[in-house]
C-alpha positions as CSV (number, residue, x, y, z in Angstrom):
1,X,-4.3,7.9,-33.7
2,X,-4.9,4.3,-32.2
3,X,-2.8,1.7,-32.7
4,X,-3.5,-1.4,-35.4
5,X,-5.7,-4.2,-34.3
6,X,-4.0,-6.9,-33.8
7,X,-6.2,-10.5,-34.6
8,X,-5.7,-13.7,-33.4
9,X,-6.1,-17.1,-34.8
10,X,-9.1,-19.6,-34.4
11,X,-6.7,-21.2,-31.8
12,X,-4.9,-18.0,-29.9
13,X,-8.4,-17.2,-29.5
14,X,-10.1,-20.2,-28.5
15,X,-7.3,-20.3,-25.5
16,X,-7.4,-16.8,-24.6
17,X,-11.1,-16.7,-24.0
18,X,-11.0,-20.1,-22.3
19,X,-8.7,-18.2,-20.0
20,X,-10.9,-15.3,-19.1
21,X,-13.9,-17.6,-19.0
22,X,-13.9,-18.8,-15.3
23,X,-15.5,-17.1,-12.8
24,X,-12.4,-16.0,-10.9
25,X,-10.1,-15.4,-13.5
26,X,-12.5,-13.3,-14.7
27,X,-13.2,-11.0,-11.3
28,X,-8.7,-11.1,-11.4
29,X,-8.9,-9.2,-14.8
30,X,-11.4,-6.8,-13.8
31,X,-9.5,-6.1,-10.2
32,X,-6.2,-6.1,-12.3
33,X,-7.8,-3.4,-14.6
34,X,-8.4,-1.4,-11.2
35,X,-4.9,-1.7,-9.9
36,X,-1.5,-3.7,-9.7
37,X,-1.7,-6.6,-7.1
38,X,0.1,-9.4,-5.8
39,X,-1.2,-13.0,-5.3
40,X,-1.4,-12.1,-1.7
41,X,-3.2,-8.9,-2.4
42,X,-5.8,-11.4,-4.4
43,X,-5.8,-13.8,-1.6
44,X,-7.0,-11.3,0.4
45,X,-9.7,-10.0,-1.6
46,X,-11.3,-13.0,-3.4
47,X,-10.6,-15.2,-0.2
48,X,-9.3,-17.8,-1.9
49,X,-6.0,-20.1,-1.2
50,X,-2.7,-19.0,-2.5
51,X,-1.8,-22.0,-4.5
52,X,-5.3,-21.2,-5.9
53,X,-5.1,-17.6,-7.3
54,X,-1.2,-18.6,-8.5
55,X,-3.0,-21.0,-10.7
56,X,-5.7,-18.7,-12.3
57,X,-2.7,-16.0,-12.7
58,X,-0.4,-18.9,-14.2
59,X,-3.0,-19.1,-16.7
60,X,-4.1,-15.8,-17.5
61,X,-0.7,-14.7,-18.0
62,X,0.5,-18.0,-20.2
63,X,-2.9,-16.8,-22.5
64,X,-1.3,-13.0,-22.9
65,X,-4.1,-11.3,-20.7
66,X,-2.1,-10.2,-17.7
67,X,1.6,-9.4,-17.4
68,X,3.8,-10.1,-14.3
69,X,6.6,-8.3,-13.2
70,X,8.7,-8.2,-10.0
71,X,9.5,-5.8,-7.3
72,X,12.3,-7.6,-4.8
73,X,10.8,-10.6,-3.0
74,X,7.2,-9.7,-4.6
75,X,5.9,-10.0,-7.6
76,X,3.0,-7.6,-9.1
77,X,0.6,-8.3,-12.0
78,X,-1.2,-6.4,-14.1
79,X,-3.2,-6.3,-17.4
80,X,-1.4,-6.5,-20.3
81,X,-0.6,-3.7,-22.2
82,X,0.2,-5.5,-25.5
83,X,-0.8,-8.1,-28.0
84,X,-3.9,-9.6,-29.3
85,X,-4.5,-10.9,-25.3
86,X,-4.6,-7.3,-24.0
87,X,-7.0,-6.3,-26.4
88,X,-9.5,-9.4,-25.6
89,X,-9.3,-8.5,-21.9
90,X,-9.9,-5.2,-22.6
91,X,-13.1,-5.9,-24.9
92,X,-14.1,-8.3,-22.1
93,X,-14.1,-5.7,-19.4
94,X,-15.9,-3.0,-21.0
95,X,-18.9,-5.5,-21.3
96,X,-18.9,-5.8,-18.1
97,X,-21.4,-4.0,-15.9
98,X,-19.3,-1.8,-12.7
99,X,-22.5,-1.9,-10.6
100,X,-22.6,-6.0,-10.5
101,X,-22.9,-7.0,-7.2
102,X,-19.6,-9.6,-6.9
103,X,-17.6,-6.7,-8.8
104,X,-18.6,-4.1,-6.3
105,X,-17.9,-6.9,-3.4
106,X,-14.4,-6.8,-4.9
107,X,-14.3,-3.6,-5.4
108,X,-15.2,-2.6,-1.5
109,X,-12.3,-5.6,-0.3
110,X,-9.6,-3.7,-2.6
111,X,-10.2,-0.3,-1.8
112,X,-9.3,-1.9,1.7
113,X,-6.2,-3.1,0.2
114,X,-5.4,-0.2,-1.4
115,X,-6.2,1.5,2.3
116,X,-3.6,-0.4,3.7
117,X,-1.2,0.2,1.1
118,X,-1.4,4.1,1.6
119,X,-0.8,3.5,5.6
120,X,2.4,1.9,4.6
121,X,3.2,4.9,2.3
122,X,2.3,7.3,5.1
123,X,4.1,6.2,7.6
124,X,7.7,6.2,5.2
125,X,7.0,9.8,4.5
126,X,6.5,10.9,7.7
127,X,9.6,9.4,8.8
128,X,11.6,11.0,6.1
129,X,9.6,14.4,5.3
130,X,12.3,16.2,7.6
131,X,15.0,15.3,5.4
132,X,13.2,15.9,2.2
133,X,12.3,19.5,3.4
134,X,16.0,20.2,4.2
135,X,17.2,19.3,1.1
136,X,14.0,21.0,-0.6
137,X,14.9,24.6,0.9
138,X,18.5,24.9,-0.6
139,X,17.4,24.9,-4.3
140,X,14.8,26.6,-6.7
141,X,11.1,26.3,-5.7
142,X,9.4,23.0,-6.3
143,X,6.9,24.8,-8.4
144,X,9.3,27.0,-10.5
145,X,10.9,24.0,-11.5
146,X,7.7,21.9,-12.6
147,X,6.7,25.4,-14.8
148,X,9.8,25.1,-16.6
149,X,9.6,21.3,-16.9
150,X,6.3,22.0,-18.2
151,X,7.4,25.2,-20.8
152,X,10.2,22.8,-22.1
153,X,7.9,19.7,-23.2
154,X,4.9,22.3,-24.1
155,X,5.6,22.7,-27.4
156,X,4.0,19.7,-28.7
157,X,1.8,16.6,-27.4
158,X,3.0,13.2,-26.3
159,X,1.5,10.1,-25.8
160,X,4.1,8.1,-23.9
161,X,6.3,9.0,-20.6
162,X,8.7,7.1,-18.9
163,X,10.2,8.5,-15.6
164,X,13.2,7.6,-14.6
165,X,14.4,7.4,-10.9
166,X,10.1,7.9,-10.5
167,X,10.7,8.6,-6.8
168,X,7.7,9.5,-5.6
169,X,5.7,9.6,-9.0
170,X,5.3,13.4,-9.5
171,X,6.3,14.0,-13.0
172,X,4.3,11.5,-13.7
173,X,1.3,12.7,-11.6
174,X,1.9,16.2,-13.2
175,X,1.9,14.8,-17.0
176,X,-0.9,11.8,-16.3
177,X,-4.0,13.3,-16.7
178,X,-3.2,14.6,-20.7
179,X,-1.1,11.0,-21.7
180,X,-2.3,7.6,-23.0
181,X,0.6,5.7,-20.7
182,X,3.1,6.8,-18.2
183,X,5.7,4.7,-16.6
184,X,7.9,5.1,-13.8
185,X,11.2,2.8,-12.8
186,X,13.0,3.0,-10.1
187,X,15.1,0.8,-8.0
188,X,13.6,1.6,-4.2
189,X,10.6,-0.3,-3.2
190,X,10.1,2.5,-0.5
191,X,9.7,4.9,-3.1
192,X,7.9,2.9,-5.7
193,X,5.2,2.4,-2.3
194,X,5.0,6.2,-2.1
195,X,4.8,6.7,-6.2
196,X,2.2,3.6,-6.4
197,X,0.0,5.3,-3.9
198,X,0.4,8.7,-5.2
199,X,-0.6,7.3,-8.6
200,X,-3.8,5.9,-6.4
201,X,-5.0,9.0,-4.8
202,X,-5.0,10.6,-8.2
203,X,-6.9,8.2,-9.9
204,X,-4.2,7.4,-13.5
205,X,-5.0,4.2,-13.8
206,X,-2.9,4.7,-17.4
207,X,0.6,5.0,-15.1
208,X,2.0,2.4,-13.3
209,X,5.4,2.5,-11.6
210,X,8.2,-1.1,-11.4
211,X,11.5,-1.7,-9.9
212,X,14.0,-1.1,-12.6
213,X,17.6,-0.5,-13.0
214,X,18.7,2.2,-14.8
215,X,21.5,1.2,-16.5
216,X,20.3,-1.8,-17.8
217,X,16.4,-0.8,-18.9
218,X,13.6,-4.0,-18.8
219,X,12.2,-2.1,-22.1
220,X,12.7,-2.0,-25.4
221,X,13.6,-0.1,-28.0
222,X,12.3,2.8,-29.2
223,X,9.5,2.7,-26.5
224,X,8.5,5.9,-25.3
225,X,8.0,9.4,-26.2
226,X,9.5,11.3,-24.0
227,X,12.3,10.1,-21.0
228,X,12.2,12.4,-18.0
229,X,15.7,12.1,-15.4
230,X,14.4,14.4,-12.4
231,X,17.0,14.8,-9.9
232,X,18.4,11.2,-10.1
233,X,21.7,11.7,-12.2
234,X,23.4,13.5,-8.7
235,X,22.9,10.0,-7.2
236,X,24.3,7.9,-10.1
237,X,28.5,6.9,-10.6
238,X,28.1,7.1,-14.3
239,X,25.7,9.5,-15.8
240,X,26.4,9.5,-19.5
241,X,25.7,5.5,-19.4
242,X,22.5,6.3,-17.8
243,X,21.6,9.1,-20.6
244,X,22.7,6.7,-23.1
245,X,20.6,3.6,-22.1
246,X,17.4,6.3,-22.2
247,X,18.0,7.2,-26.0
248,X,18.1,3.7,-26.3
249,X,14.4,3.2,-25.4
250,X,13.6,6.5,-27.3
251,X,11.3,7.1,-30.0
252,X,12.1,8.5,-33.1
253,X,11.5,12.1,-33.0
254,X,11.3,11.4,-29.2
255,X,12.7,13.7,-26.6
256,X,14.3,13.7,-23.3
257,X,14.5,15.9,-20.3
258,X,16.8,16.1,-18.0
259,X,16.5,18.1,-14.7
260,X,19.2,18.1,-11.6
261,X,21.8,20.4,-9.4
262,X,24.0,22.9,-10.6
263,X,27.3,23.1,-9.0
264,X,27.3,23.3,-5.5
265,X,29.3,23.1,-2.6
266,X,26.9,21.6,-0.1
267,X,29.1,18.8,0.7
268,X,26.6,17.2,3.3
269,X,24.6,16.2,0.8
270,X,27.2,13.6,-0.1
271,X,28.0,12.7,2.9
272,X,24.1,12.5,4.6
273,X,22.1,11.4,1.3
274,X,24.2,9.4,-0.6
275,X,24.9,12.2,-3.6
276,X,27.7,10.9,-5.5
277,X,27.8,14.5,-7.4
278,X,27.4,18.2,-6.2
279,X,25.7,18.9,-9.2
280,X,26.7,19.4,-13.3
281,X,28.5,22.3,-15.2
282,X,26.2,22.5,-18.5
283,X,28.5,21.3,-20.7
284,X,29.0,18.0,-18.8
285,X,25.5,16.7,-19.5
286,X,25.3,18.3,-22.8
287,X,28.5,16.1,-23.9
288,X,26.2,12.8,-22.7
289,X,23.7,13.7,-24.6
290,X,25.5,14.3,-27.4
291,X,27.5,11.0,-27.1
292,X,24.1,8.9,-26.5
293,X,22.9,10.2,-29.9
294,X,20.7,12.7,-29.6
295,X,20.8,16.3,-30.6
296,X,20.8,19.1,-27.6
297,X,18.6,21.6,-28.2
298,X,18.3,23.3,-24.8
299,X,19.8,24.2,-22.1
300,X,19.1,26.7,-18.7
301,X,19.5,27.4,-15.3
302,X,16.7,28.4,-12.7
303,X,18.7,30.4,-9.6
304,X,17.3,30.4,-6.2
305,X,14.4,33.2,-5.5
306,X,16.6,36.2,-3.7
307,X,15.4,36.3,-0.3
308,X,15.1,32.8,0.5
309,X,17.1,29.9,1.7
310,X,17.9,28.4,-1.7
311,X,21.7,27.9,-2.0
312,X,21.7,25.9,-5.4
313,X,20.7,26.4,-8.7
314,X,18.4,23.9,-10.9
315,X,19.4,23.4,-15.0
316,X,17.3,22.1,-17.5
317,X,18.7,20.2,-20.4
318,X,16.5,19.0,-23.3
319,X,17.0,16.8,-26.6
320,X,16.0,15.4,-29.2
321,X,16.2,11.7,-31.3
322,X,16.8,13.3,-34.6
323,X,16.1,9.8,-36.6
324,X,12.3,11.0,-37.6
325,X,13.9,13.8,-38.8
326,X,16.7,12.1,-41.0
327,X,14.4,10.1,-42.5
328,X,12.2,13.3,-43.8
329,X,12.9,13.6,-47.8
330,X,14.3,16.7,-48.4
331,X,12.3,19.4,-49.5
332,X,12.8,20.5,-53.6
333,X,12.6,24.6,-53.8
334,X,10.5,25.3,-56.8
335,X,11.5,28.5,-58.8
């Protein structure tokens, strides 16, 4: 089902198309539908001055057709994903012909970007790989934990995921390919480097990934469709807030998953990797969910494979916004 389309008056629309229609503004929107930049990023590729390119972006995002967001000292920009400018910029685009030559010119000069970008990303996971696979080996397998983060959200289709505590993008790498927009937050720019090229390799140019803190959520209301927290409440000193600011941002009807330790008693992952818990008893993350609003509606535990290394257990806890379900007229029995 697609969405409403939104129109614009004579005026909205007399300024937005005055702000795609300049040369350079114009190849910015069809690089930004490629791939979230920076100005230096764009420096680089259009070979054009800074002040320059801050200009053309100043306007393009003052006429609704781009979005900028920050990540620390940088700031990123993409096309916007909303309002009656995202839909002109998206008309735009798909009028325009991929095999022109100064689009393929820019095309060539940002793979070179993005080239560089996944250097960067290399080099951080090579430096931490031996930590990640240490801490990989004490719990369930990788993949028997994505089968039954799978099996839990099978039941139905979704169009929206946001990821929280993205990491290195996976969930959404795993759900990208069969959702209209994924979203991943998290507040390390190391990681956000790894998800962002991850996201790159695989080619989902409908997920994006932003610095973001989860307590206090740069969305709004009843955004998404389903809120995934992969292995990030172990790191957090208040869980339950962060539970409650997701059903915040859920949809009606919406659900959320959340995946982390059972209790352990591998104490040096507190004291080497900065985990503030040693995992959750069930009922402690059921009561969050419960106190956030939302309705439980399932909960398990995956143990270790016998024979191998694996020391702790993985849970699964789903649930549900019950609001689309409230609002259903009850049903009259007919004799």
């Amino acid at each position: 089902m697609t969405e409403d389309r939104i129109q614009l008056g004579f005026d909205a629309l007399n300024a937005t198309l005055k702000a795609a229609g300049e040369e350079t503004r114009l190849r910015v929107l069809a690089l930004l539908a490629e791939a979230e930049l920076t100005v230096t990023d764009l420096t680089d590729i259009l070979r054009q001055s800074q002040p320059r390119i801050s200009r053309h972006l100043k306007l393009l995002v003052e006429a609704g057709l781009i979005e900028r967001f920050r990540e620390g000292t940088w700031a990123f920009f993409r096309l916007a994903e909303h309002g009656g400018g995202a839909e002109v910029a998206r008309a735009l685009l798909d009028h325009l012909d991929p095999r022109d030559q100064t689009i393929a010119r820019d095309r060539e000069r940002l793979a070179s970007v993005r080239a560089a970008r996944a250097a960067a990303a290399q080099l951080y996971f090579r430096e931490h790989a031996a930590e990640w696979d240490r801490i990989r080996k004490l719990h369930v397998a990788d993949e028997a934990v994505e089968a039954a983060i799978r099996q839990a959200l099978g039941d139905k289709p979704f169009r929206s995921l946001l990821d929280l505590g993205t990491g290195t993008g996976r969930m959404l790498e795993l759900f990208g390919p069969e959702i209209e927009r994924g979203l991943g937050l998290d507040l390390s720019l190391d990681m956000l480097l790894l998800a962002r090229d991850r996201l790159e390799r695989a080619g989902l140019k409908n997920c994006s990934v932003r610095q973001g803190d989860l307590y206090d959520l740069p969305l709004a209301n009843d955004s998404f469709d389903v809120i995934i927290l992969h292995q990030v409440l172990h790191f957090l000193d208040d869980g339950g807030r962060a539970i409650k600011e997701a059903a915040r941002v859920l949809r009606p009807g919406g659900r959320l998953l959340v995946v982390d330790f059972a209790p352990h008693e591998q104490e040096f992952l507190r004291e080497q990797f900065a985990h503030r818990r040693l995992g959750f008893a069930p009922e402690t993350v059921t009561q969050w969910i419960t106190q956030s609003g939302l309705e439980p509606v399932m909960q398990r535990s995956l143990k270790p494979e016998p024979g191998s290394d694996g020391k702790i257990a993985v849970s699964l806890w789903l649930a549900r916004d019950v609001r689309a379900l409230m609002a259903q007229p009850a049903r009259r029995e007919v004799a």
